[in-house]
C-alpha positions in Angstrom: -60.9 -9.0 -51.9 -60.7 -10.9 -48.5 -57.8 -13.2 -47.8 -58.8 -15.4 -45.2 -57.9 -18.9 -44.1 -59.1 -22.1 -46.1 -60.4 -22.8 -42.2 -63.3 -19.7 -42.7 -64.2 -20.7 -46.2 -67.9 -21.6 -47.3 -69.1 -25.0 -47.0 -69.4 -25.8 -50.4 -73.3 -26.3 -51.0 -73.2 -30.5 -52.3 -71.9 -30.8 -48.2 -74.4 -28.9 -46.7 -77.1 -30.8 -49.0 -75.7 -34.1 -47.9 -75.6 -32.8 -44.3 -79.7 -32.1 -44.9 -79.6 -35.6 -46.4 -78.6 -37.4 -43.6 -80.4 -35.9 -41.0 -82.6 -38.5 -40.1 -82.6 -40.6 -37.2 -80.0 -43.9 -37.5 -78.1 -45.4 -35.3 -75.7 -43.9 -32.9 -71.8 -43.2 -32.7 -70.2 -44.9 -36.0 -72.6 -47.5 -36.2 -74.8 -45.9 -38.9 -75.2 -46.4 -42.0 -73.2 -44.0 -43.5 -70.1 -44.4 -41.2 -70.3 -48.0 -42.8 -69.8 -47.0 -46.2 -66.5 -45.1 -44.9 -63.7 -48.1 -45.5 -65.3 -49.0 -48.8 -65.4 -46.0 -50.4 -61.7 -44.9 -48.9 -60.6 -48.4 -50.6 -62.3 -47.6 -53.8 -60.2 -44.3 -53.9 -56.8 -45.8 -53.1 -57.4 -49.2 -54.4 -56.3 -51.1 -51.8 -58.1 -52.3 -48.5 -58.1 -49.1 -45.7 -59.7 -48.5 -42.4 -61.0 -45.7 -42.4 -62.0 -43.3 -39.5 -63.8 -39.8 -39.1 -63.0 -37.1 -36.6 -64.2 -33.6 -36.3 -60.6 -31.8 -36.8 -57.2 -32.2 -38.2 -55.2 -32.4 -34.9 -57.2 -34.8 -33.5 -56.4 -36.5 -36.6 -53.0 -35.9 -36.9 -52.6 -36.9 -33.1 -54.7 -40.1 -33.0 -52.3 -41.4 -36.1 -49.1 -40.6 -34.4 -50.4 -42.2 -31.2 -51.2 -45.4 -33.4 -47.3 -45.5 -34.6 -45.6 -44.4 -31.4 -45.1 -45.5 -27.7 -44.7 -42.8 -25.0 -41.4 -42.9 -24.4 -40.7 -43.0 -28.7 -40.2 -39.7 -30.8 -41.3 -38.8 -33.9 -39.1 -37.0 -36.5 -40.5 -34.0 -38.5 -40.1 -30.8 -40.2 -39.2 -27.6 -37.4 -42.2 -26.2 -39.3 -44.6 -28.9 -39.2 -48.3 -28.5 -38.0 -47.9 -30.8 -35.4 -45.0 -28.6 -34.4 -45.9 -25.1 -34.6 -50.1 -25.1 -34.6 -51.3 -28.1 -32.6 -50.7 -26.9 -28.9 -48.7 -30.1 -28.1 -51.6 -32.0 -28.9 -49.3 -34.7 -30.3 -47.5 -35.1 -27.1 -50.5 -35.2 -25.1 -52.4 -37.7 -27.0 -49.5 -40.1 -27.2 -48.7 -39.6 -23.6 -45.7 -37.9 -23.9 -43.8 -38.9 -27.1 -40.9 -36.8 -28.5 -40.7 -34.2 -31.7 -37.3 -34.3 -33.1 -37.4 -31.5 -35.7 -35.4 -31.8 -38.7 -34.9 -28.4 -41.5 -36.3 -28.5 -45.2 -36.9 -25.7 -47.6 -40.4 -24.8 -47.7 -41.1 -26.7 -44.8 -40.7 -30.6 -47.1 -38.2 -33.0 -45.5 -35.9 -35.3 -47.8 -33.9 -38.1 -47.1 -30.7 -36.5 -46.0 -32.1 -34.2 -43.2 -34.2 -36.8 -41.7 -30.6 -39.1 -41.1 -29.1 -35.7 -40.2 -31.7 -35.6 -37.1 -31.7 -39.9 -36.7 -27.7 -40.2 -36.8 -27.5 -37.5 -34.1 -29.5 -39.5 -31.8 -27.8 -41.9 -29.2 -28.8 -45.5 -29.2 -29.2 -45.4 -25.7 -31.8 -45.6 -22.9 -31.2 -41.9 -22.1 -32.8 -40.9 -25.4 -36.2 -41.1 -26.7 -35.7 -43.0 -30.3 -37.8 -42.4 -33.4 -40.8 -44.7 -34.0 -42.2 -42.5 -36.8 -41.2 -40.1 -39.5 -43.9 -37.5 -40.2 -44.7 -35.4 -43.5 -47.2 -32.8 -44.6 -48.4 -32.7 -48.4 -49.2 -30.3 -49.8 -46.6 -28.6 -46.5 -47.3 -25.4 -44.8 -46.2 -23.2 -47.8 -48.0 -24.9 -50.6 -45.1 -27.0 -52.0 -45.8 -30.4 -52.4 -44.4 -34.1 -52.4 -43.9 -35.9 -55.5 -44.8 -39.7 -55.6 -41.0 -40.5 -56.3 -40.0 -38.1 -53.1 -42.6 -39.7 -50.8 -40.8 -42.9 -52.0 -37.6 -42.0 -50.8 -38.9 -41.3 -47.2 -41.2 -44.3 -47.4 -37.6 -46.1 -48.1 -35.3 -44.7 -45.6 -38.1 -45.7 -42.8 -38.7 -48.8 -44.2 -35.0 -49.2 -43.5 -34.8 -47.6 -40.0 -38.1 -49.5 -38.7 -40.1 -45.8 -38.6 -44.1 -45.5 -39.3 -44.9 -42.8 -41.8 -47.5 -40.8 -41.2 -48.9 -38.0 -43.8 -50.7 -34.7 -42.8 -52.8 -34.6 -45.6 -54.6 -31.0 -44.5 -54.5 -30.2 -48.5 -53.8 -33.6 -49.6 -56.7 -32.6 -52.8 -54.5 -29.9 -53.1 -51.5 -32.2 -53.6 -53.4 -34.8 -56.2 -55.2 -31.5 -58.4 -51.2 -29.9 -58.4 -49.5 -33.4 -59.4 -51.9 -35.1 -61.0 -50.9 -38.3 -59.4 -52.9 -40.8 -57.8 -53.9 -40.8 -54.2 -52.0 -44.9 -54.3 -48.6 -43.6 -55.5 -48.7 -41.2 -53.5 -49.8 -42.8 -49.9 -49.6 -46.2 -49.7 -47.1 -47.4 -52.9 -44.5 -45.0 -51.7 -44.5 -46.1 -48.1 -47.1 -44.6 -46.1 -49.3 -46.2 -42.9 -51.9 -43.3 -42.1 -53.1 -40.9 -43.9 -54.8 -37.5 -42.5 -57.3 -36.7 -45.2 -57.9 -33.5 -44.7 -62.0 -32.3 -45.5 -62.5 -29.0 -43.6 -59.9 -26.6 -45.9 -61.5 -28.5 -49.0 -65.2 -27.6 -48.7 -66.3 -29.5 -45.6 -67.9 -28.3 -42.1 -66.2 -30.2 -39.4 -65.0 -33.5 -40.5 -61.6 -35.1 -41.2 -60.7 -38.9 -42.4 -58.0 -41.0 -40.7 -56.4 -43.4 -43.3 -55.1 -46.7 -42.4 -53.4 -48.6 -45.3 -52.4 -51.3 -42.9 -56.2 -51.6 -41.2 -55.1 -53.7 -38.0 -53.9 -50.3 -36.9 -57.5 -48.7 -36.9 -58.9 -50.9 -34.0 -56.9 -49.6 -30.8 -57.1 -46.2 -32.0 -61.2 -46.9 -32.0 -60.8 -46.6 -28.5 -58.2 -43.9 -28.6 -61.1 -42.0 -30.7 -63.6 -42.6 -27.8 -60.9 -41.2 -24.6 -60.0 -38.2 -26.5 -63.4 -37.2 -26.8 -64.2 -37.8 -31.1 -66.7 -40.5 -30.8 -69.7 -38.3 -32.0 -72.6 -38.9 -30.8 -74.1 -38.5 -34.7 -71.4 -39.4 -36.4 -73.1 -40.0 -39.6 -73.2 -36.1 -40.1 -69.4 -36.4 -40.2 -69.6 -39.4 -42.5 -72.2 -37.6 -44.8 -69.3 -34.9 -45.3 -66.8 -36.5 -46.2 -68.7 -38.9 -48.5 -70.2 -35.9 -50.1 -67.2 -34.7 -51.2 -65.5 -38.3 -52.6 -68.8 -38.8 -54.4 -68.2 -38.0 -58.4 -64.3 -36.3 -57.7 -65.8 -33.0 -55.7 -63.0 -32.7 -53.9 -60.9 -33.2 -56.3 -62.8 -30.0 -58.7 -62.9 -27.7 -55.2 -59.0 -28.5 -54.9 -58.0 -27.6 -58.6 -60.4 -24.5 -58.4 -58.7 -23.4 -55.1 -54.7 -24.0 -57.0 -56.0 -22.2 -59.9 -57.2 -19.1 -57.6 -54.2 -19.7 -55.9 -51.8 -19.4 -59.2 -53.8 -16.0 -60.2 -52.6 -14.5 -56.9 -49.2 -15.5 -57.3 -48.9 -14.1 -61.0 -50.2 -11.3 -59.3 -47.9 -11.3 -56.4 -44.4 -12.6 -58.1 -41.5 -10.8 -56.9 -42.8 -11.2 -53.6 -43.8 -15.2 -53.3 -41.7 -17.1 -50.8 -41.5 -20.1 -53.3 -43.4 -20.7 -56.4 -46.4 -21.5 -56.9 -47.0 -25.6 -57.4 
């Protein structure tokens, strides 16, 4: 048995046969057809109106949707463990032009209430320190343990209250949904959240990630922020024809639950040495 990364997986073959499927000629950049069917089928999911964006890898995603919530001379508050912290090569300082990570502690990598005003209280209300603009959270997080609707709410509160965005890395957001069984709604945009990162790549697809907005005024500047980072594809619909493979008829939804369940036969296999249980 190999254990590799989700990242060197298979493309799971309903992507690559939507991937033969599009290629035909239409028209450049997002403008094609199935680019189009993008915010429709994102607001279909979450029941709600989105924007919705695609871009070939999860720190660009992750990036553009802190950009979108922060200024330059803002911060963001996250977990020391975070993505954007540990495995994205500062590209969420570069591609907001220089804004802060404030890094706030969590078991199993999941921030709560409490340690995010532990990190906010501790920050001076002055013009010599970069203050928060955004609170940032990854579900399912870097070891596998996941955000309940009703915990997601709680965050969604406190930076409701303290004028913070909310962003979600949603890298194994399927992952999340198949574990809970919730819906995508309570747990994005009813408990609080602006963008969503809808992770593709670790969930069956090639090279294609979503950006989420549930507020879609927020989509338009980072069009352009898309375009000077360099993730305006030429042929985007390839990227569109991923990710719409895998919403049509709940596929990523089955290739989530069937990577949890081989997930939960390593860890029966593995128990006395997990780092936390299985979710």
């Amino acid at each position: 048995m190999r254990f590799l990364s989700d990242n060197a997986a298979s493309v799971c073959p309903e992507v690559m046969a939507a991937l033969m499927a599009a290629n035909t000629a239409d028209a450049a950049y997002d403008g094609d057809a199935l680019s189009r069917r993008l915010d429709g089928a994102f607001s279909d999911l979450f029941g709600t109106e989105v924007a919705a964006l695609w871009v070939s890898s999860g720190t660009a995603a992750n990036s553009l949707a802190l950009a979108a919530l922060v200024q330059p001379h803002q911060a963001v508050i996250c977990h020391e463990e975070a993505h954007i912290q540990g495995d994205e090569a500062g590209a969420p300082e570069f591609y907001t032009g220089g804004a802060k990570l404030f890094l706030a502690r969590g078991a199993g990598a999941k921030l709560d209430p409490a340690g995010i005003e532990a990190v906010a209280s501790g920050i001076r209300n002055d013009i010599h320190q970069a203050q928060p603009a955004a609170i940032a959270i990854t579900n399912a997080t870097e070891y596998g343990l996941v955000y309940t609707p009703d915990e997601v709410a709680a965050i969604g509160d406190l930076a409701k209250r303290r004028g913070l965005g909310l962003h979600m890395d949603g890298a194994r957001f399927a992952n999340a949904v198949a574990a809970l069984g919730a819906s995508p709604a309570d747990l994005t945009w009813r408990a609080g959240v602006d963008i969503l990162s809808f992770g593709c790549v670790k969930n069956g697809g090639l090279s294609a990630e979503a950006l989420i907005f549930f507020k879609p005024e927020q989509a338009q500047a980072t069009r352009y922020r898309r375009k000077r980072a360099g993730h305006l594809l030429s042929k985007g619909r390839f990227a569109a024809a991923q990710i719409l493979a895998l919403l049509d008829d709940g596929l990523w939804l089955r290739n989530a639950r069937a990577a949890n369940a081989a997930a939960a036969h390593i860890a029966n296999a593995a128990r006395d040495r997990l780092l936390y249980e299985v979710e």
